[in-house]
Legacy VTK file of the C-alpha trace (Angstrom):
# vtk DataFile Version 3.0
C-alpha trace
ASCII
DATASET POLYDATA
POINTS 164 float
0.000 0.000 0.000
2.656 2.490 0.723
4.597 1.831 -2.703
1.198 2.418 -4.404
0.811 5.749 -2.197
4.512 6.810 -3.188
3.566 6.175 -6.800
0.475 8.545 -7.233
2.308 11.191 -4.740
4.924 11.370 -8.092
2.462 11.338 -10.371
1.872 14.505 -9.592
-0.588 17.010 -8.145
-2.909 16.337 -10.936
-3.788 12.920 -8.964
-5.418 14.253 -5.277
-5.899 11.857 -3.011
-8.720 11.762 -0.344
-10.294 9.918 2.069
-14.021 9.605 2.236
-16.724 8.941 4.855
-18.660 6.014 4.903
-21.954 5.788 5.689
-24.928 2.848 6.094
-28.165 2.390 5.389
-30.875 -0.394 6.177
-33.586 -1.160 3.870
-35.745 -2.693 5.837
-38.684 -5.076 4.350
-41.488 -6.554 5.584
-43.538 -9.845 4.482
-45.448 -7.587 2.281
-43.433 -5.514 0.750
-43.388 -2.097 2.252
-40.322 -0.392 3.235
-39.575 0.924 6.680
-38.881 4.975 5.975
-38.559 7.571 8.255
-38.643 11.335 8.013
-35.048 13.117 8.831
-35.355 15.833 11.800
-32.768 17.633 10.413
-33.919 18.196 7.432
-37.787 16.661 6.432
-36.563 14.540 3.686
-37.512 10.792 3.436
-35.087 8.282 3.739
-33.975 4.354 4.903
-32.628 4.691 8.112
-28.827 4.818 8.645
-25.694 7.161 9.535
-22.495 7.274 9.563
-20.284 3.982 10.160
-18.296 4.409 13.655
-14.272 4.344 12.720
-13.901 1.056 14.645
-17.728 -0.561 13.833
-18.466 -3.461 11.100
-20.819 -1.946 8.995
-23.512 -4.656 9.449
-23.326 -3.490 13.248
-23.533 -0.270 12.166
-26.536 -0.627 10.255
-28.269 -2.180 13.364
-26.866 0.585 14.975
-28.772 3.037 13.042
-32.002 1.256 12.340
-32.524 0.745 16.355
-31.468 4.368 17.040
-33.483 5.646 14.836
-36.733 3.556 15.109
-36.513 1.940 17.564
-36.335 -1.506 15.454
-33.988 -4.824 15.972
-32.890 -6.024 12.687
-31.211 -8.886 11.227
-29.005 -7.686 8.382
-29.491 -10.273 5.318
-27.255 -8.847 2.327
-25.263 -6.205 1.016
-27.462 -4.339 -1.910
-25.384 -1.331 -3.537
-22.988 0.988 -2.605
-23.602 4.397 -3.582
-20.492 7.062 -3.886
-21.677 10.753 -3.372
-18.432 12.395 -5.536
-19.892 16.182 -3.836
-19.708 15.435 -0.647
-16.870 12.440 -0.545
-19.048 9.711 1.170
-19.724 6.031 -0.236
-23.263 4.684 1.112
-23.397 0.833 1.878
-26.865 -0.008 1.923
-28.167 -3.637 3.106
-31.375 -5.075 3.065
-32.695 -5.989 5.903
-35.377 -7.515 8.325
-37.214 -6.730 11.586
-37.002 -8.793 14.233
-38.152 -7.232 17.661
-38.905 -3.492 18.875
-42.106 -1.016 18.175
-41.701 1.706 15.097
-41.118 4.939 17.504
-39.619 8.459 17.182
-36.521 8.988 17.942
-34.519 12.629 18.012
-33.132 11.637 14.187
-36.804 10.944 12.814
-39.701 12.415 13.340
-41.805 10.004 11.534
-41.548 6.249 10.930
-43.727 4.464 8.389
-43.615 1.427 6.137
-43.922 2.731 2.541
-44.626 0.505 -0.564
-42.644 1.441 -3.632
-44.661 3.554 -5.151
-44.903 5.807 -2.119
-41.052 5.794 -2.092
-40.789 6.773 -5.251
-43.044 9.221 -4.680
-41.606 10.419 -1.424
-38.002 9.967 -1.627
-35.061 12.319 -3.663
-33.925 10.220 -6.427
-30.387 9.123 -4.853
-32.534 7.446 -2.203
-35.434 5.808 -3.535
-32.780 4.061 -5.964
-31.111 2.906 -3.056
-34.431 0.980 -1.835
-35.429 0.035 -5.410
-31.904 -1.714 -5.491
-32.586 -3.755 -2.248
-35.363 -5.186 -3.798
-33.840 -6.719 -6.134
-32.275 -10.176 -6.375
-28.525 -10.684 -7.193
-25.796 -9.031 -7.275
-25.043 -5.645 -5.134
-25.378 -2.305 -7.486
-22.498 0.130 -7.751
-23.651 4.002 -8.528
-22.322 7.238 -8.535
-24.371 10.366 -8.149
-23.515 14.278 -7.275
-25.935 14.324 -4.426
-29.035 14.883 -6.274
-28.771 12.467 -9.391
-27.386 9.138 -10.619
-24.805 9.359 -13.618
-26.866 6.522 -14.871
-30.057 6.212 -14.600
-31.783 3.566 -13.041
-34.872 2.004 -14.762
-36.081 0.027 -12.251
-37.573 3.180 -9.870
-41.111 4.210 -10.897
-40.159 8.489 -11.998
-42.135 11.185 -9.567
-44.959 12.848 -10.760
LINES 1 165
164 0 1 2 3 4 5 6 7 8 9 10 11 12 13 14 15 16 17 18 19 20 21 22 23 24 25 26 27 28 29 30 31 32 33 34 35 36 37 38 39 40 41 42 43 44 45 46 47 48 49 50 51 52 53 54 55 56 57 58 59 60 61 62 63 64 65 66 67 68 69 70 71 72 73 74 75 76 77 78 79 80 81 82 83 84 85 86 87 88 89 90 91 92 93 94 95 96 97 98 99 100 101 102 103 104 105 106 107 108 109 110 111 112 113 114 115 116 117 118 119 120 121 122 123 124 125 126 127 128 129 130 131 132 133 134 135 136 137 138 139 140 141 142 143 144 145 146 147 148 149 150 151 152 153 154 155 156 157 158 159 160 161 162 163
């Protein structure tokens, strides 16, 4: 690692180098369908719940972290479904789908509303760069790999119903 550090250092200030944050995000399904969502405090927008990933955390802890902080929700983290790199802001998104397993939906200080949305109402409700995010967990296979600016994808994904 530190030869391929030294190398890009010579290459020149033309190749920065950075570090990013990472963040998580649970996607949280139930039996039929709908999505757990909440509303952000900070800022009204809907989203999955998640945060940042602590420096010494696994990220599948992290993502219980965040679901149970936020909603008051146990879950039990099934798969890694995309991971999402923000080039604005510097901070890749792991997102995992996920299921509940104990706890009541409640308020919490992050979210000051928790619902279970189906996909059309997270289409509807969610900025683009999240409601791919969910539309991604739901699908079978392999995790996706997107970049966006902060408000859209640099490809777009046809598998989200648009807003309208």
């Amino acid at each position: 690692m530190l030869t391929y550090v030294s190398n890009i250092r010579r290459a020149g200030p033309s190749t920065p180098l950075h570090s990013v944050s990472v963040s998580v995000a649970g996607v949280v399904v139930r039996e039929d369908g709908r999505v757990l969502a909440i509303r952000r405090a900070d800022n009204g927008t809907w989203e999955p719940p998640g945060g940042v990933l602590e420096l010494a955390e696994a990220p599948e802890d992290g993502v219980r972290r965040e679901v149970y902080e936020e909603t008051g929700l146990k879950v039990r983290v099934d798969r890694l479904t995309g991971v999402y790199k923000n080039t604005s802001r510097g901070i890749v998104a792991l997102v995992f789908r996920c299921r509940a397993e104990c706890g009541c939906e409640q308020l919490s200080n992050e979210a000051t509303a928790v619902e279970w949305l189906t996909p059309d109402e997270v289409a509807a409700r969610m900025a683009e760069v999240h409601a791919v995010r969910v539309a991604d967990a739901l699908l079978d296979g392999a995790p996706q790999v997107r970049t966006h600016g902060g408000r859209a994808f640099t490809q777009r994904a046809e598998h989200i119903a648009k807003k309208g």
